[in-house]
Structures are given as structure tokens and as C-alpha cells.
C-alpha positions in Angstrom: 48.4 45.6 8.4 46.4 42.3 8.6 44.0 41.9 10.6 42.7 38.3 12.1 38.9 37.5 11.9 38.2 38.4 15.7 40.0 41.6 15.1 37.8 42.9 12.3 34.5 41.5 14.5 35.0 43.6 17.3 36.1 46.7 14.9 33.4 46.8 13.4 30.6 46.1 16.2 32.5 49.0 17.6 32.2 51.2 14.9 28.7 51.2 14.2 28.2 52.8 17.6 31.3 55.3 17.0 30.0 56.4 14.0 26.0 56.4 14.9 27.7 58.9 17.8 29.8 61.1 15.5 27.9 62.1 12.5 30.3 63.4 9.5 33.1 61.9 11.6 36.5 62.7 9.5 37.9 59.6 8.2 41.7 60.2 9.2 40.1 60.6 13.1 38.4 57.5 12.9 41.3 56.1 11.5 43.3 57.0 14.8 40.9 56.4 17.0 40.5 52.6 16.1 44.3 52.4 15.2 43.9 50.9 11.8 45.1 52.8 8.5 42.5 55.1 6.5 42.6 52.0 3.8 41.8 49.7 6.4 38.9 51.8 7.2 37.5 52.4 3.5 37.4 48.5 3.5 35.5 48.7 6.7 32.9 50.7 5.3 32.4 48.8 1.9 31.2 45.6 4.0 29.0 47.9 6.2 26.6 48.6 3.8 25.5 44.6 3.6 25.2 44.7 7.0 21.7 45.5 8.8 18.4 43.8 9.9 18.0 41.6 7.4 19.4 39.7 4.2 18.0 40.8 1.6 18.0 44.4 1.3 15.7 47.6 1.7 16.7 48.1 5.8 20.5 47.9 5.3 22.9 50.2 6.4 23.4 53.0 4.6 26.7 54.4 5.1 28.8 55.9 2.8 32.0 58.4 2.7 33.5 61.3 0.3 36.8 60.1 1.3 37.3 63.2 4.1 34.5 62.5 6.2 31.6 59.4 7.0 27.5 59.4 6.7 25.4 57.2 8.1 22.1 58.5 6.1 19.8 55.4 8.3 21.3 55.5 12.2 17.9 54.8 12.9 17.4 51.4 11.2 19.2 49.7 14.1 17.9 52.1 17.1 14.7 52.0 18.9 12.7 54.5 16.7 13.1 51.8 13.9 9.4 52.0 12.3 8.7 48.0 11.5 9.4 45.1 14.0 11.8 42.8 13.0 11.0 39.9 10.8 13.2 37.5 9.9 13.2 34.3 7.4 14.1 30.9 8.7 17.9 31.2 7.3 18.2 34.6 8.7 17.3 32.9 12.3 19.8 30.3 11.7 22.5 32.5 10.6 21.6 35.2 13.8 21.7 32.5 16.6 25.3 30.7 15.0 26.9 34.3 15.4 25.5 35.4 18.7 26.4 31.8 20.0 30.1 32.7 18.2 29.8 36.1 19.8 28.9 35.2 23.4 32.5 33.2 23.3 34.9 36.5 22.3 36.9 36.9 25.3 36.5 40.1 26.9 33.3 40.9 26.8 31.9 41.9 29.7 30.1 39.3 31.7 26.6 41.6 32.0 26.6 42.0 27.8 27.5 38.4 28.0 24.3 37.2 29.8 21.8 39.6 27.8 23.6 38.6 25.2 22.5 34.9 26.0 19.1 36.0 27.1 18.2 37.6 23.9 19.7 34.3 22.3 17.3 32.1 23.8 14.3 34.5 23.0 15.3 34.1 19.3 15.7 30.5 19.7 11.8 30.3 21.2 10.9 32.3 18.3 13.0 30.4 15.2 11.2 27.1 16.3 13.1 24.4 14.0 15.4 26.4 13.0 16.8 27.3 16.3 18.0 23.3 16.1 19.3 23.2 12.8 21.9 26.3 14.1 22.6 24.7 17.3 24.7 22.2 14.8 26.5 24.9 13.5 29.6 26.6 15.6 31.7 28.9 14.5 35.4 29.9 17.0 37.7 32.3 17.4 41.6 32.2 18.1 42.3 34.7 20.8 44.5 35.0 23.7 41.2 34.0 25.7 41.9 35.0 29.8 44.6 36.9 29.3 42.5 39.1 27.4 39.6 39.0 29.8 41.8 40.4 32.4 43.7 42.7 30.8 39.8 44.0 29.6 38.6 43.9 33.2 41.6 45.8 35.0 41.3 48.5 32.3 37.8 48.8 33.3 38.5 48.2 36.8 41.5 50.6 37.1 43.5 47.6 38.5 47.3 47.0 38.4 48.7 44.0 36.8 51.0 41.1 37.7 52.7 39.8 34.5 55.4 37.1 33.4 56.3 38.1 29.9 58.4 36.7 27.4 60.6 39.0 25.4 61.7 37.1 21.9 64.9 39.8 22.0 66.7 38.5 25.1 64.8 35.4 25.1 63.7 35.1 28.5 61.0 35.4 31.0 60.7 38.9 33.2 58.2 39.7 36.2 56.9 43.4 35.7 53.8 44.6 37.1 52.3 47.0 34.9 48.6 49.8 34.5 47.5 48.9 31.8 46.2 51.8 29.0 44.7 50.0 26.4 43.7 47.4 24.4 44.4 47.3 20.6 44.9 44.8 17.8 47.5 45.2 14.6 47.4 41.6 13.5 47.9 40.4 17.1 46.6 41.5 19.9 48.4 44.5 22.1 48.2 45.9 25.7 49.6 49.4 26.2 50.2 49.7 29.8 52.8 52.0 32.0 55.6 49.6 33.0 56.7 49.8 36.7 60.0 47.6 36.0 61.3 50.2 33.5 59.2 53.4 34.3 58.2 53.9 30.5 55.3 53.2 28.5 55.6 49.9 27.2 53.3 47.4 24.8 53.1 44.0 25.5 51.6 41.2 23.3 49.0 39.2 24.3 50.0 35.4 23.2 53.6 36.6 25.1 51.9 36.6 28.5 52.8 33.3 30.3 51.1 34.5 33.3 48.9 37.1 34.5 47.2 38.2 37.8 44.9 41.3 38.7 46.2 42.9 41.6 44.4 44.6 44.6 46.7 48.2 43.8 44.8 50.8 41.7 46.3 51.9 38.3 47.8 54.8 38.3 49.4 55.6 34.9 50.9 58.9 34.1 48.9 60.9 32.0 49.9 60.5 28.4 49.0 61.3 24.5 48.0 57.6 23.4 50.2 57.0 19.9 48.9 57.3 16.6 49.1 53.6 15.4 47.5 54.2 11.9 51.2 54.0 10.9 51.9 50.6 12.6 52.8 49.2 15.5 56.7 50.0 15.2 57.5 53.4 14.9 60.8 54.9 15.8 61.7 57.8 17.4 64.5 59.9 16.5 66.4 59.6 19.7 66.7 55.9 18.6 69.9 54.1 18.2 70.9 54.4 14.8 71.6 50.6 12.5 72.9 50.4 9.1 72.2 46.8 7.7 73.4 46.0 3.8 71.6 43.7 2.2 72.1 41.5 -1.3 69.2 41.3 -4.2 67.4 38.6 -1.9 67.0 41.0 0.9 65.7 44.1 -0.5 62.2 42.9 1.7 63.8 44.4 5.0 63.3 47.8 3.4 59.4 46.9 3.0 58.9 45.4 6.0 61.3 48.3 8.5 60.2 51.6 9.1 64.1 53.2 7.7 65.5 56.6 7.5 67.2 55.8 4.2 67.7 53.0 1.6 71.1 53.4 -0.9 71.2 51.3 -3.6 74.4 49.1 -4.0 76.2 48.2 -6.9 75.1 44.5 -6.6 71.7 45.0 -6.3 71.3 45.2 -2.8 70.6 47.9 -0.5 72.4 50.2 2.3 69.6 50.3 4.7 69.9 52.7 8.0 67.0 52.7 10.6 66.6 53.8 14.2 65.5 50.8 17.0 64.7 51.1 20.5 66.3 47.5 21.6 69.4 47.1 18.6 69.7 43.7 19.9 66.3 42.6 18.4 68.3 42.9 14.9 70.4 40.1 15.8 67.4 38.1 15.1 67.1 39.5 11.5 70.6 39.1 11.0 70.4 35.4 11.2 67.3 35.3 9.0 69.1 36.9 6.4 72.1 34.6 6.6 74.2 35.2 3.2 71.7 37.7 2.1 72.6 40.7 4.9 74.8 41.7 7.4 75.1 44.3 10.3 77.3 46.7 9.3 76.6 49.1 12.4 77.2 50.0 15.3 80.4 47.8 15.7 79.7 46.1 18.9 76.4 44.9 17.4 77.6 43.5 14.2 79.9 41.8 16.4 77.1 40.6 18.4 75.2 39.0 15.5 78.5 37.1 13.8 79.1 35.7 17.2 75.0 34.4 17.2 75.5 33.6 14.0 79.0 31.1 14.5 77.4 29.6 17.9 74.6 28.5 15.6 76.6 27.1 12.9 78.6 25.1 15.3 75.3 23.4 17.2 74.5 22.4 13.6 78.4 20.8 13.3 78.4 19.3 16.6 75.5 16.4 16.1 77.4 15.9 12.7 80.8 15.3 14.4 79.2 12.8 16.9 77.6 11.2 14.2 81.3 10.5 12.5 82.3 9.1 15.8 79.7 6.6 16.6 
């Protein structure tokens, strides 16, 4: 699964304290607790040991795994009981203040950690002297669904219900739910898990989808449930699910990577027979018209006649400018 550049940054601040907490922590655990595959993880841990209180090795972290379970042989290089103050080198000092400055702007993070956060930033910049101004030229950003996140963040913590106006891509329109939220989580984009009082199920609900958004005065009062193991992705059918069998040609055969299936036949031309369960079948209609010569619904029936009727109404808005065009 990839993972954006302010996905991986709070990770892996988070993990540090997970795994300073949990001592031989199994690696499949950790896994499921951050959502993230074990292979996502293992990369994780190879940059961890370059991180620490300095640049240049001898106080780094020392972290390491036997694939089953994680060691952190030096938790106490970042704590309080850390023997030697901290010394850093001018280009350390520059390099500190560009990422807490980058840091203090993740949105989310709570507005208390955000001020000692700045507090501890202007210390540093008393202390770097000129090199406190040569940083303050230097910026770095995120991209992030910026207040939505913040609220989403703060009724979690607050135990708050939520207002939202959400687009869904599979009917293409805007819907009013209000919703208590579960959880944040990120698998490429940003997720909130929440319990859905339009539909009475758990649903997830992406971030940059959110037109609008409002923190309501009602407590949160989700059901209890077992929070999904997402080390498998995002998308992960059930076997109630509807049932759809797609065929694709030789140009196609990437549905089968990118789908969790049940099966994949091969076909005589090089294609595939490809059946896979779906909560909402009418998302597929979507795929079907991506695939254009190269696949087609073959089941059930009233969807395959669902995406040849998308797929004809687009072909005749292409034909209709065209027509005009001959008339003029």
C-alpha cells in the first residue's frame, strides 16, 4: 500500500513510543495495530536506526527485529535518564527547527503539543544563534486534508458526534449522515472509521470526500466493535457479499492485481474470468468503463446491463458535440 509523506511522519513518531512501551513486541501485532502490512513495517524499522539525537552516529537508535518480534536495545537514548545533554552541530540546529516548524503545521495535532511544541522551538532557536535564521528560510509542507482532519481528531478525543456532507464516487452524489467516529487511519489516503447513523453500520469515510463537516453537541455512542485488521488493505470482502464475475482481455489481467477475487480462470485469449464479492456492485460500473474494449460485466445480469447502458450514454455525449459541429 503506499503511503504519502505525512502518513509515514506520524507512523513513525507513533511508533517509537509504541514500541519503547512494548518491549519484544511481535511484528504481526504491531503490524495490526498501525494497519500497515508486516513489509511496511520491516521498512519502518530499517530507517529507525538513523534516527536519534544526533547525525552522526554513536546515540542512534538501536532497534532491530528477528522477523517474529522487535528490540529496542537503547529506549533510554531518547528518555530522561539519557546520560549526556544534548549537543548538537550548527546543521543539526538547522535541520531540527525546519522539521519542528514542518511538524507544528500537521493537522491534528493537539493544540497543547502544538504550543510546547512551539515553546521548545523557540528555545532551540535562542540556542542555534545564526543558524536559527538560516532555517527560518527553509519550509518544508504537507498535503493533508487539514480541518477536516483536526475535527475528526478532536471528536474522537472528545467523544463527539459528527455532522458530515460526503461525497460517494459510486452514486455520485452528496449525502448528509451524521456519524461517531472510531478511528483515524491512513492506507495511502486518509480514513475515518465511524458508526453511521444514516445506515446503522460501520462505515469508512475518506477524508478529501468530506465537503463539509461540523462537531456536534451529542456524545458518540458507537456500538462496541472488533476494529478490522487492515494489514490486508482497506477493501476486504466479506463472504455475504454480492457475488461479480468480470472477463477481461490480455490488457486487463491488472483487475486481478489490483481486486481482492475469489477466483481468476484463464481464458483462451489471454484474458481472465475473474469473480469477486463487493459490498456496493454498482461501484463496478466505474471499472467497467475504465476497461472499455478490454472487459466486461458478465454478472449479475441487471448489473452488466447497468454498465452497457453507462457505457452507451457516454459514447453518445461524445457523438452529440460531433453532430452539432456537422451542423453549424
Amino acid at each position: 500500500m503506499a503511503a504519502n509523506a505525512i502518513d509515514q511522519t506520524r507512523r513513525m513518531l507513533s511508533l517509537v513510543t509504541y514500541l519503547r512501551e512494548r518491549p519484544g513486541a511481535h511484528v504481526a501485532d504491531v503490524a495490526r495495530a498501525f494497519g500497515i502490512t508486516e513489509d511496511e513495517l520491516i521498512s519502518d524499522l530499517d530507517v529507525l536506526p538513523m534516527c536519534g539525537t544526533s547525525f552522526r552516529g554513536g546515540d542512534l537508535l538501536d532497534i532491530d527485529t528477528d522477523g517474529d518480534r522487535i528490540w529496542w536495545r537503547n529506549p533510554g537514548a531518547l528518555g530522561a535518564e539519557a546520560a549526556e545533554p544534548l549537543r548538537i552541530a550548527a546543521d543539526e540546529a538547522t535541520a531540527l527547527l525546519v522539521a519542528a516548524r514542518a511538524v507544528a503545521t500537521l493537522p491534528g495535532l493537539r493544540e497543547g503539543d502544538r504550543q510546547a511544541l512551539l515553546r521548545a522551538t523557540a528555545k532551540l532557536e535562542a540556542a542555534a544563534g545564526e543558524a536559527a535564521g538560516a532555517s527560518s528560510r527553509l519550509s518544508v509542507t504537507f498535503e493533508s486534508e487539514g480541518g477536516v482532519f483536526a475535527d475528526v481528531d478532536r471528536a474522537i478525543s472528545e467523544r463527539r458526534r459528527l455532522w458530515v456532507r460526503y461525497y460517494s464516487p459510486a452514486r455520485d452524489e452528496l449525502t448528509e449522515r451524521e456519524v461517531d467516529p472510531i478511528r483515524l487511519f491512513a492506507v495511502g489516503h486518509t480514513y475515518m472509521e465511524a458508526w453511521c447513523r444514516l445506515s446503522e453500520a460501520r462505515r469508512t469515510f475518506r477524508l478529501d470526500r468530506v465537503a463539509e463537516i461540523r462537531l456536534l453537541d451529542e456524545p458518540a455512542a458507537p456500538p462496541e466493535l472488533e476494529l478490522r485488521d487492515l494489514s490486508e488493505g482497506l477493501v476486504q470482502p466479506a463472504a455475504e457479499d454480492p457475488e461479480v464475475v468480470v472477463e477481461v482481455g490480455p490488457g486487463g489481467r491488472w483487475v486481478a492485481e489490483y481486486y481482492p477475487h475469489d477466483s481468476a480462470e484463464e481464458l483462451a485469449d489471454g484474458g481472465l474470468r475473474i469473480t469477486l464479492r463487493t459490498p456496493e456492485p454498482a461501484s463496478l460500473r466505474r471499472l467497467a468503463l475504465r476497461l472499455g474494449r478490454d472487459g466486461r460485466i458478465v454478472a449479475p445480469d441487471e448489473l452488466a446491463e447497468s454498465a452497457r447502458s453507462a457505457a452507451l450514454a457516454a459514447l453518445a455525449a461524445y457523438e452529440e458535440p460531433s453532430a452539432q459541429d456537422g451542423q453549424s
